[in-house]
C-alpha positions, 0 to 999 in steps of 0.5 A: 500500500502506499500513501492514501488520500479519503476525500471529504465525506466520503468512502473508499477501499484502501488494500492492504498487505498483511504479514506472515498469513497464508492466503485464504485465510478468513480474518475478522478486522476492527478498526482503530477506534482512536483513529476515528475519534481523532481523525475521523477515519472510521474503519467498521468491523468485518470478517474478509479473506486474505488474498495474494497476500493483500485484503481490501478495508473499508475505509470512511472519512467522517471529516470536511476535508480530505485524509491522507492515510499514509504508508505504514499507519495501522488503520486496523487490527486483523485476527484470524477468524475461527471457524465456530465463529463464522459457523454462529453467523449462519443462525442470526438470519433466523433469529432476525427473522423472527424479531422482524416477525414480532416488532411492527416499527421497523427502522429505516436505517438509510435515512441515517446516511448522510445525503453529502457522503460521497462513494469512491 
């Protein structure tokens, strides 16, 4: 990865390497959380793969002005995912089912999105 620039209110995905990880391997990442308070650079939580060497992040900056996010800066920290916690992921789908099932007043989460985010 080399030095790179989150425009304004926006999003974007940086590629990372990762170090001593065999590819194809499933790896649960968190962002920096001091990051996002400081800086603004918000990194959400996610379960991706290692592919040659490298994952794509999720990146967004919640600021006015564009972030430079240089070379070498953790923007996360990764872990390998264990398989009895992906295999959990499988029941939510039913359990969500049914609370929708039982709750009338659902959320409409879109109207939490900011209109000016832009997508890269």
């Amino acid at each position: 990865m080399s030095d790179s620039v989150v425009p304004a209110r926006s999003w974007k995905f940086l590629t990372v390497k990762a170090r001593d990880a065999q590819d194809d391997t499933d790896f649960l990442v968190e962002g920096n959380k001091v990051m996002c308070i400081n800086q603004g650079i918000a990194v959400p939580s996610m379960i991706t793969s290692l592919r040659k060497g490298g994952v794509s992040i999720w990146v967004t900056n919640c600021e006015n002005q564009a972030r430079c996010i240089p070379k070498g800066m953790c923007i996360a920290n990764a872990e390998p995912a264990r398989s009895e916690c992906l295999n959990t992921l499988t029941e939510v789908p039913s359990y969500t089912d049914l609370w929708t099932s039982k709750c009338s007043d659902q959320i409409d989460y879109s109207r939490m999105m900011v209109s000016t985010l832009s997508v890269e």
